[in-house]
C-alpha positions as CSV (number, residue, x, y, z in Angstrom):
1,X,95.2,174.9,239.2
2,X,95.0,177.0,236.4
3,X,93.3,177.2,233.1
4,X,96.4,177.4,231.7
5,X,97.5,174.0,233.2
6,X,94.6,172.6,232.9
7,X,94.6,172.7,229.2
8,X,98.4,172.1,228.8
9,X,97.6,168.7,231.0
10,X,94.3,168.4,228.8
11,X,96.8,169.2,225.3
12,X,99.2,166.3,226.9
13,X,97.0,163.7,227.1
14,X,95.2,164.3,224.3
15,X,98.5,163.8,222.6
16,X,99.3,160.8,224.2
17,X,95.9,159.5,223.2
18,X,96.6,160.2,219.6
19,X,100.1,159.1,219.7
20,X,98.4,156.1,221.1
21,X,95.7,155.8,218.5
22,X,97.8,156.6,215.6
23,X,100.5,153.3,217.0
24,X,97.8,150.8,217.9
25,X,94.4,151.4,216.7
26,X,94.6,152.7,213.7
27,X,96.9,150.7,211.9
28,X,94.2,147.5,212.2
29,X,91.4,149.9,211.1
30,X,93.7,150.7,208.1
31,X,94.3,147.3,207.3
32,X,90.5,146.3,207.6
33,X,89.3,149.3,205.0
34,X,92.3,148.1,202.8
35,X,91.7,144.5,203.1
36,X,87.5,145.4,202.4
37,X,89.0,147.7,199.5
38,X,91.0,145.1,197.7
39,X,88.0,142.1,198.4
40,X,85.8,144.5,196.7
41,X,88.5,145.4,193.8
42,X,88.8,141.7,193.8
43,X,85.0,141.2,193.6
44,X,84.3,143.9,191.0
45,X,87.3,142.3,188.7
46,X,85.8,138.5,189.4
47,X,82.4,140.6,187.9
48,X,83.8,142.0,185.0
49,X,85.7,139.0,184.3
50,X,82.2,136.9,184.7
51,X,80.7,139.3,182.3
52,X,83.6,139.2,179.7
53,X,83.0,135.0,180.2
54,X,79.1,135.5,179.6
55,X,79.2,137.6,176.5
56,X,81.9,135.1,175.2
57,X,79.4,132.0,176.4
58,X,76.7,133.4,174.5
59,X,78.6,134.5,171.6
60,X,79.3,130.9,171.4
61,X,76.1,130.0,171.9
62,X,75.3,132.2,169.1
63,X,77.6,130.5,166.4
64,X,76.2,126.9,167.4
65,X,72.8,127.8,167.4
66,X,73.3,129.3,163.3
67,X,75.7,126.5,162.6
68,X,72.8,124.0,164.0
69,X,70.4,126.0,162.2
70,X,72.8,125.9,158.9
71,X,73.0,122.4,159.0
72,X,69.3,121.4,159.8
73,X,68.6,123.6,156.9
74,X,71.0,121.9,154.5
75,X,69.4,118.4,156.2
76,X,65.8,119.4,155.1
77,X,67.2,120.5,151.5
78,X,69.0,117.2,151.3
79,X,65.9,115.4,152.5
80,X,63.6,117.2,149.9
81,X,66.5,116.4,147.5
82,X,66.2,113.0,147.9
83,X,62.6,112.8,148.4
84,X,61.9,114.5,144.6
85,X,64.1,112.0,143.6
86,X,62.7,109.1,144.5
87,X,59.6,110.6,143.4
88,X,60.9,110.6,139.9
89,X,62.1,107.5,140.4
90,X,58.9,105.8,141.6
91,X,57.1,108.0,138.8
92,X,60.2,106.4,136.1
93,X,59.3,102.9,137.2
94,X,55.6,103.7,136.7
95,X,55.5,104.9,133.2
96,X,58.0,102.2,132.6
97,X,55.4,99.4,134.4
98,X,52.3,101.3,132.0
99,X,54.3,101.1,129.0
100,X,55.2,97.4,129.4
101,X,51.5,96.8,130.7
102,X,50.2,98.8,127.9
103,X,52.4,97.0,125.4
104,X,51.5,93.8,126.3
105,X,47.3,94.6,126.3
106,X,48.4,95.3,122.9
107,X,50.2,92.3,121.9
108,X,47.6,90.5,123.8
109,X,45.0,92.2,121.4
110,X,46.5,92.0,118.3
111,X,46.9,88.0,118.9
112,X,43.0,87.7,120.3
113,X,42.3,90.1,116.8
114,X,44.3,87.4,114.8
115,X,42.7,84.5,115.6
116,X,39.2,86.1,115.7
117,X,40.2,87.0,111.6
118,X,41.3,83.3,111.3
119,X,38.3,82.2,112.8
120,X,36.0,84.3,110.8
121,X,37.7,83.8,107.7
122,X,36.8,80.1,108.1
123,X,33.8,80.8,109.0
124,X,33.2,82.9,105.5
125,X,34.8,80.0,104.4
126,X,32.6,77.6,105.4
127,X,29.5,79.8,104.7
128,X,31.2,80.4,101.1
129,X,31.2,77.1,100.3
130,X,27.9,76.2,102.3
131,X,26.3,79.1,100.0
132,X,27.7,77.5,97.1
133,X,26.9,74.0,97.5
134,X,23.0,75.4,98.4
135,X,23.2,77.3,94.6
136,X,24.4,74.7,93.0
137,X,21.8,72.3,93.9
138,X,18.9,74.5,93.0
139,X,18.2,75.7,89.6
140,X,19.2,78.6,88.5
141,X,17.1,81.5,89.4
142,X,17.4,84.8,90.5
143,X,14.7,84.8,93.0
144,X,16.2,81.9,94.8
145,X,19.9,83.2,94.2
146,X,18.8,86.6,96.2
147,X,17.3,84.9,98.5
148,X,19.9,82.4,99.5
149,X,22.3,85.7,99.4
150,X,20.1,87.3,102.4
151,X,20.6,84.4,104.2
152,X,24.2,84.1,104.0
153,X,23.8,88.2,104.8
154,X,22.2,87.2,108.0
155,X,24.4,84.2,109.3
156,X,27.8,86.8,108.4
């Protein structure tokens, strides 16, 4: 044989075995790297898609947190609210109980001064007419009249 047939016999088969590739095995490799391709094109969009649903997820996150944050803020100012007012309120009923306490000591005083005035006006009475009755039954004299007016001095 000759080199010449040799490599036109080595130039066939080589032929056949790409005509053969080309029909039966490439066609399945073809279809595995496309399949792989479009999984991962798949996989990549599934990631973006996860990352477009994150960003949304947290932006929601986001508005609840200030909206919870908004309202537990407006709850503590209400609360504060409310307490100062029923601070005022307790301190209104106070001054109110003080001033009704406080007028009534002083009703209460002003009757305990009356009758202390009643009684000592009888009492001056009394003596008055005690002192009186003593000068009158004594004779008239100064000494005696001075003296009977530092006693009634000493029992005022």
């Amino acid at each position: 044989m000759s080199i010449t047939g040799t490599l036109i016999a080595q130039m066939l088969v080589f032929l056949i075995l790409v005509g053969f590739t080309m029909k039966f095995v490439w066609p399945p490799i073809v279809q595995a790297l496309d399949e792989r391709a479009k999984r991962v094109a798949e996989g990549l969009a599934a990631a973006d898609k996860a990352r477009s649903e994150l960003a949304h997820a947290n932006a929601r996150v986001e508005q609840e947190l200030a909206q919870a944050r908004t309202d537990s803020v407006a709850r503590l100012a209400d609360a504060e609210r409310r307490a100062q007012a029923m601070i005022e309120e307790a301190k209104a009923k106070a001054q109110q109980e003080a001033a009704q306490i406080l007028a009534s000591a002083q009703a209460e005083a002003q009757q305990q001064a009356a009758k202390v005035r009643d009684a000592l006006r009888a009492e001056v009475a009394g003596l008055a007419v005690k002192g009186a009755e003593q000068i009158l039954r004594r004779e008239i004299d100064a000494k005696a009249h001075a003296q009977l007016l530092d006693q009634l001095k000493a029992e005022l």
